[in-house]
C-alpha beads as a LAMMPS data file, in Angstrom:
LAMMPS data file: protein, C-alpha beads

236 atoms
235 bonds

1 atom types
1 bond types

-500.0 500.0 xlo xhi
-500.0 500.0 ylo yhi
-500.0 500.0 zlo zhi

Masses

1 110.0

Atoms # bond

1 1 1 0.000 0.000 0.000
2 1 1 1.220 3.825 -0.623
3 1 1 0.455 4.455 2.840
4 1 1 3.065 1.797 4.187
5 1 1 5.231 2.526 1.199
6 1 1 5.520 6.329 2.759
7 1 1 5.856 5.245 6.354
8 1 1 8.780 3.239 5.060
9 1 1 10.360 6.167 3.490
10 1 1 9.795 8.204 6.832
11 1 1 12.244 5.975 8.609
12 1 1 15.266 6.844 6.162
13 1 1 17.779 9.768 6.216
14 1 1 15.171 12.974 5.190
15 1 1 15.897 15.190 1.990
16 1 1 14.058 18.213 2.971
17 1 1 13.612 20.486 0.121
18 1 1 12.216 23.545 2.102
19 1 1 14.533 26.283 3.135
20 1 1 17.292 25.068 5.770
21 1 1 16.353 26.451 9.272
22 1 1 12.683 27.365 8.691
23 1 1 9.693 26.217 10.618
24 1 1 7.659 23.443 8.815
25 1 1 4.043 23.500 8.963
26 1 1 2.320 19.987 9.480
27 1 1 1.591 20.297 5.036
28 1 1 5.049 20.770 4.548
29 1 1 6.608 18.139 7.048
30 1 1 3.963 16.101 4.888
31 1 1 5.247 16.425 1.544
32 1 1 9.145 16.419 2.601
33 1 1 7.610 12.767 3.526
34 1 1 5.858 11.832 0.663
35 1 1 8.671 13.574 -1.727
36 1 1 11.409 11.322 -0.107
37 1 1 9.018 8.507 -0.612
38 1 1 9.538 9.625 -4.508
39 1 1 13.116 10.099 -3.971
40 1 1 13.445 6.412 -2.429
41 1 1 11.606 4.996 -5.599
42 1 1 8.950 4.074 -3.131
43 1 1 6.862 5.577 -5.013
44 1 1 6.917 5.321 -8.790
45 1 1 5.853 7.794 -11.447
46 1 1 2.385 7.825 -12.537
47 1 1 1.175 6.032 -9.172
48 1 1 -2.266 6.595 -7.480
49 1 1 -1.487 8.522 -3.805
50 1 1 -5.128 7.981 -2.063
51 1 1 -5.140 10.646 0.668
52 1 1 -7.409 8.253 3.633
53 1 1 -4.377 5.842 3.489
54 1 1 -2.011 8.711 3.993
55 1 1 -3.856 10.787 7.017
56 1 1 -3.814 7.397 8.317
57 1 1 -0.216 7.103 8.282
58 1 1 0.761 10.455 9.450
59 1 1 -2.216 10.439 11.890
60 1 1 -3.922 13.419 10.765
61 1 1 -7.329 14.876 8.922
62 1 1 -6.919 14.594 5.298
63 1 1 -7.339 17.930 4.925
64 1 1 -3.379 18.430 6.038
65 1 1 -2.534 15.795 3.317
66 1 1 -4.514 17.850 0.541
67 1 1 -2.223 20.921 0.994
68 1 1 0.825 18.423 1.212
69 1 1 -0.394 17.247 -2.025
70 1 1 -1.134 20.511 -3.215
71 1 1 2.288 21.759 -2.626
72 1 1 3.817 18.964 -4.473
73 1 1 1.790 19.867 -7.354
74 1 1 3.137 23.386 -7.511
75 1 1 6.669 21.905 -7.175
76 1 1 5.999 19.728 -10.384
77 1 1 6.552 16.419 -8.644
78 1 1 2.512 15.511 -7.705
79 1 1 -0.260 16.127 -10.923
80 1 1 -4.082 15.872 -10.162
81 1 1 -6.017 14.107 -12.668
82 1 1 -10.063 14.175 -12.980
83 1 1 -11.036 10.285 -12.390
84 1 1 -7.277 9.091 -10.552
85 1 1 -6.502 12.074 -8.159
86 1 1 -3.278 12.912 -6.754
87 1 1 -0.619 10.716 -8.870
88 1 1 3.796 11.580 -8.617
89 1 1 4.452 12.732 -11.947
90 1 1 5.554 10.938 -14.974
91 1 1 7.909 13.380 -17.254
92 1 1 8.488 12.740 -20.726
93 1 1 12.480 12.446 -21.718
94 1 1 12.147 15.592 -23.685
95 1 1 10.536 16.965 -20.543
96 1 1 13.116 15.930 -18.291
97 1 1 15.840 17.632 -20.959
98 1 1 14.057 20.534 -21.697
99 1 1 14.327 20.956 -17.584
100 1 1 17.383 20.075 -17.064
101 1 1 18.661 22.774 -20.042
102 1 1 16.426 25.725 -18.260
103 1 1 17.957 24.552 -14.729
104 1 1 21.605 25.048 -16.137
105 1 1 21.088 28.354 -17.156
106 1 1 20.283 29.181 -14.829
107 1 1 22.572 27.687 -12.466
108 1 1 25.512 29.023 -14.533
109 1 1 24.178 32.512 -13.405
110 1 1 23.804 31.770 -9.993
111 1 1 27.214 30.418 -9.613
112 1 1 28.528 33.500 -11.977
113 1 1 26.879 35.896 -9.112
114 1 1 28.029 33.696 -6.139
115 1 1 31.483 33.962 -7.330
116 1 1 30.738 37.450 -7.235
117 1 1 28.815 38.164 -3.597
118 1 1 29.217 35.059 -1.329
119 1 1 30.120 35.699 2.164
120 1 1 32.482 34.189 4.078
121 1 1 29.943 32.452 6.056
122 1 1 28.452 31.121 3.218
123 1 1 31.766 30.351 1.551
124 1 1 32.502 28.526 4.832
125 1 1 29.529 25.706 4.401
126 1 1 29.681 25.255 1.286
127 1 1 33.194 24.291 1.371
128 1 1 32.447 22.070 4.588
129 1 1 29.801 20.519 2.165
130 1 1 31.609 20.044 -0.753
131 1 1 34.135 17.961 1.319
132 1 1 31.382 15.484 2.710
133 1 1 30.182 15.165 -0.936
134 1 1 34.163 13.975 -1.611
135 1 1 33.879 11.532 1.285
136 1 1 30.584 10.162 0.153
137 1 1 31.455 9.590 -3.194
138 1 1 34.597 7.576 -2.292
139 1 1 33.536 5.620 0.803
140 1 1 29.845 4.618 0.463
141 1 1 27.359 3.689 -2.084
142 1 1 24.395 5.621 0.079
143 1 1 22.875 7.927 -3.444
144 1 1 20.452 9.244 -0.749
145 1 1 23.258 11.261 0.888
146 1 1 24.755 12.176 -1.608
147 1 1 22.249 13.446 -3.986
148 1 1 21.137 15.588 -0.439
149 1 1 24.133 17.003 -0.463
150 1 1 24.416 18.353 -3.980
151 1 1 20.939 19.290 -3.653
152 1 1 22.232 21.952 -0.410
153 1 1 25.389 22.757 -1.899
154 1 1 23.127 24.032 -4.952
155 1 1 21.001 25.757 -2.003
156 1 1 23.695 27.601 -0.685
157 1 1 25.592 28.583 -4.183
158 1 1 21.506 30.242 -4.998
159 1 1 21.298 31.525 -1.995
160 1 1 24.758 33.234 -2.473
161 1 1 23.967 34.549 -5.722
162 1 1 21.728 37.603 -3.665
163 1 1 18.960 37.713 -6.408
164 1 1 15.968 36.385 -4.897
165 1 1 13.819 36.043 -8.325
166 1 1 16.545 33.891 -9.432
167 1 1 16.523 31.930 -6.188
168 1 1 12.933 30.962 -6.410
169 1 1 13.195 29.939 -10.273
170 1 1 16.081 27.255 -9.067
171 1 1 14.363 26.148 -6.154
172 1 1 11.120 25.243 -8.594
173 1 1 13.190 23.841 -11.273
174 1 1 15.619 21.797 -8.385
175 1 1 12.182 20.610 -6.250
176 1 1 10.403 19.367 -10.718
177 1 1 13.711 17.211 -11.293
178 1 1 14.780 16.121 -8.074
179 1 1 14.650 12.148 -8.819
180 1 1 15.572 12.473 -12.137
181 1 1 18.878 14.256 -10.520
182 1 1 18.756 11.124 -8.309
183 1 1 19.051 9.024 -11.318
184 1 1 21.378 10.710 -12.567
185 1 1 23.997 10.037 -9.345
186 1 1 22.621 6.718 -9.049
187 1 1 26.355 4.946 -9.908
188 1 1 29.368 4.898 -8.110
189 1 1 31.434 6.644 -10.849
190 1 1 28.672 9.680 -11.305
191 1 1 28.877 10.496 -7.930
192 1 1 32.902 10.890 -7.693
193 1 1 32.805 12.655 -11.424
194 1 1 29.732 14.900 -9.728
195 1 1 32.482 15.300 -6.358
196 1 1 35.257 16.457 -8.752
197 1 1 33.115 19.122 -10.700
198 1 1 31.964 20.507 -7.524
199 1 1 35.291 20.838 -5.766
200 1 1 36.124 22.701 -8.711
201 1 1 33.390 24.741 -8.902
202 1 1 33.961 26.034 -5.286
203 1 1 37.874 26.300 -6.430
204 1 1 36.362 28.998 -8.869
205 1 1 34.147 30.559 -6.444
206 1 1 36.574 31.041 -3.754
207 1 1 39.190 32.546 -6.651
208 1 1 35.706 34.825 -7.633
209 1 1 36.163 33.393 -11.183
210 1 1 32.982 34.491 -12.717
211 1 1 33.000 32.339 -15.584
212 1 1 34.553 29.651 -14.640
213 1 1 32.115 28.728 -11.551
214 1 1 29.226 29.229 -14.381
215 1 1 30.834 27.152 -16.985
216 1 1 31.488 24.360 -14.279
217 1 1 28.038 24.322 -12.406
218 1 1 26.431 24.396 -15.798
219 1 1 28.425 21.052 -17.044
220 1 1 27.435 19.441 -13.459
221 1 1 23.758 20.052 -14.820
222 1 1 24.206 18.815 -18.240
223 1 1 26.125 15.271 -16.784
224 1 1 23.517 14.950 -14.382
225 1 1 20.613 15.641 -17.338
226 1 1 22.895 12.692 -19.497
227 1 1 22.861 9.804 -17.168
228 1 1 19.522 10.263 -16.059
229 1 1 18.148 10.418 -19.790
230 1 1 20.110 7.554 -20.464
231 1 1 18.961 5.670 -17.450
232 1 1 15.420 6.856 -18.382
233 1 1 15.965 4.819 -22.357
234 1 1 17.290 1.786 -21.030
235 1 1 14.348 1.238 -18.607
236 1 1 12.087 2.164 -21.664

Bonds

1 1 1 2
2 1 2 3
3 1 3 4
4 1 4 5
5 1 5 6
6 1 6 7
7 1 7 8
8 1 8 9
9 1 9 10
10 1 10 11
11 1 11 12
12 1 12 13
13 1 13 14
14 1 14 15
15 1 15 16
16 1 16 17
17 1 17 18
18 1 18 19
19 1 19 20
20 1 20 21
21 1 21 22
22 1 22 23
23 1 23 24
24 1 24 25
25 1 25 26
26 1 26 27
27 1 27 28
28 1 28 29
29 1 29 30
30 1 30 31
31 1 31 32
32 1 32 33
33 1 33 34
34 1 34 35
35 1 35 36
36 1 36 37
37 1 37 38
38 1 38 39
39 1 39 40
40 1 40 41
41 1 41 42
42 1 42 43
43 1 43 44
44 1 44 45
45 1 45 46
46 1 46 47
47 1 47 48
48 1 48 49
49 1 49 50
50 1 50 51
51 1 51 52
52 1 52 53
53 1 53 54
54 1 54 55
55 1 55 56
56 1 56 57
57 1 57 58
58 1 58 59
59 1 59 60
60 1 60 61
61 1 61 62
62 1 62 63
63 1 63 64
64 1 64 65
65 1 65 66
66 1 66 67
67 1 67 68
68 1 68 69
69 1 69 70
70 1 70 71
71 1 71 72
72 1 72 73
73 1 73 74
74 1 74 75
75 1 75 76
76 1 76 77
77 1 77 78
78 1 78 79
79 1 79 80
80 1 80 81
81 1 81 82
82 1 82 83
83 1 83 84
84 1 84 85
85 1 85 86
86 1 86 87
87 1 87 88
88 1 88 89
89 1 89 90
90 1 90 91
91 1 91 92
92 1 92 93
93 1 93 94
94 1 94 95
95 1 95 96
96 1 96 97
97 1 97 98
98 1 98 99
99 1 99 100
100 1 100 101
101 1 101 102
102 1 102 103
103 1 103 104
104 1 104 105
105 1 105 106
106 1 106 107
107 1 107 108
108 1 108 109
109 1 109 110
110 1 110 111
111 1 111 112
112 1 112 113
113 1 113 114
114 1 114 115
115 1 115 116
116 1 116 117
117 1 117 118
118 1 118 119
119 1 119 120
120 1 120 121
121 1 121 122
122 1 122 123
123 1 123 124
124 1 124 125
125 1 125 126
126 1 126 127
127 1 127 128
128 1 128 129
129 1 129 130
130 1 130 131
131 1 131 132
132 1 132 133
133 1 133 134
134 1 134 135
135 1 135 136
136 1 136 137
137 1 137 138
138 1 138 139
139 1 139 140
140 1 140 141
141 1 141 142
142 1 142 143
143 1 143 144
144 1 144 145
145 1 145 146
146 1 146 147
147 1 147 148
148 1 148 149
149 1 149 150
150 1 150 151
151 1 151 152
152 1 152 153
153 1 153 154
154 1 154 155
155 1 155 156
156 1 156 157
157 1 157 158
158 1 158 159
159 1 159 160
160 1 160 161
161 1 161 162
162 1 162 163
163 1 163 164
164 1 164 165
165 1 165 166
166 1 166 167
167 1 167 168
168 1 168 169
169 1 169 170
170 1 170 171
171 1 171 172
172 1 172 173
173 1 173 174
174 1 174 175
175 1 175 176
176 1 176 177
177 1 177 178
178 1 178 179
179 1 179 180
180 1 180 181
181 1 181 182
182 1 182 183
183 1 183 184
184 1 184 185
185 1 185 186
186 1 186 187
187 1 187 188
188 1 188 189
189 1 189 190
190 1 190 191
191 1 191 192
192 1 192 193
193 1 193 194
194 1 194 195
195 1 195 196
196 1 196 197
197 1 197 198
198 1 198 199
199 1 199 200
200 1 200 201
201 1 201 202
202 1 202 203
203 1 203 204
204 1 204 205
205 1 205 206
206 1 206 207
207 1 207 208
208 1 208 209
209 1 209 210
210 1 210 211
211 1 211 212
212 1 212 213
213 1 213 214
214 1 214 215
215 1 215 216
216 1 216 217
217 1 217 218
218 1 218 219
219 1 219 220
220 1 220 221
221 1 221 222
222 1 222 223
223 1 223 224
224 1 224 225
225 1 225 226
226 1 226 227
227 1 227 228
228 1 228 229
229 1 229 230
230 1 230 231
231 1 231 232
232 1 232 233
233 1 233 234
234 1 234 235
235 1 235 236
């Protein structure tokens, strides 16, 4: 059953995707839940999520679970239907690309602008994360973790750009792609080629080259958008 299949998922390491340090409401603790059962493979694309089964689970009114769902809509990773409800999205290949292209744009200018205006105390974690993304790689074969990590070192690199119209257009694109970026890490040798792009991507940012940081974060896109496509045409 979904509902067991997201209890499951609560049990394992959490990927929230809401902003580090905020206060969740019970809708958003919700869908961090039901988007990690996505993450997990738990759930699979195009499956029925039946909200009774849910607010069963998580031991609330289903009204709770409705917004959950609702927010997962607007992040592209939950569409309603008329006669099947709530269902996790199924993207298209040429959907997923067509992402994937738009999210490395603009991720070339965010890095371009972090290289430009990070702080020091920003500088500071994303270095500390860019290490444990190193160790991961090398040492353990948990995607989970890793793919959680990229996802907040591409947090803090948005956040650092200063531009909070660009912020929220990365945040949408990151939340609509999020397994398919999952996908694409899913191998041992992804995830150390992903570890060396990013170490030198915050080699450029701390040496504030502007084009370099938005040259390399936009490759780390485009590698991701690869093996996941190709992943996505074998299974087809």
């Amino acid at each position: 059953m979904i509902a067991s299949n997201v209890s499951e998922a609560m049990s394992q390491s959490s990927l929230s995707f809401r902003t580090p340090g905020a206060m969740l409401s019970v809708a958003e603790q919700i869908a961090d839940r039901i988007c990690n059962a996505i993450l997990s493979g738990e759930l699979k694309p195009g499956q029925r999520i039946a909200e009774i089964p849910l607010a069963q689970t998580f031991q609330v009114s289903r009204g709770p679970v409705r917004e959950a769902l609702r927010l997962l809509e607007h992040e592209g990773l939950v569409t309603f239907s008329p006669r099947r409800g709530a269902q996790v999205t199924a993207l298209t290949i040429e959907e997923v690309e067509q992402l994937f292209d738009i999210r490395a744009a603009l991720s070339a200018l965010a890095a371009e602008r972090a290289a430009e205006n990070i702080t020091a105390q920003e500088l500071a974690e994303l270095r500390q994360v860019i290490t444990r993304m190193g160790q991961v790689a090398k040492a353990t074969e948990d995607v989970h973790e890793y793919a959680g990590l990229s996802a907040r070192a591409g947090q803090i690199i948005a956040h650092a750009a200063h531009n909070p119209r660009l912020l929220g257009m990365i945040q949408s694109l990151s939340r609509q792609t999020l397994r398919y970026a999952h996908l694409g890490l899913s191998t041992s040798r992804r995830r150390q080629e992903s570890a060396r792009y990013w170490k030198a991507l915050l080699e450029a940012i701390e040496k504030r080259d502007t084009a370099k940081a938005a040259q390399v974060n936009a490759e780390t896109i485009r590698l991701s958008r690869d093996a996941a496509v190709q992943l996505l045409r074998d299974e087809s």
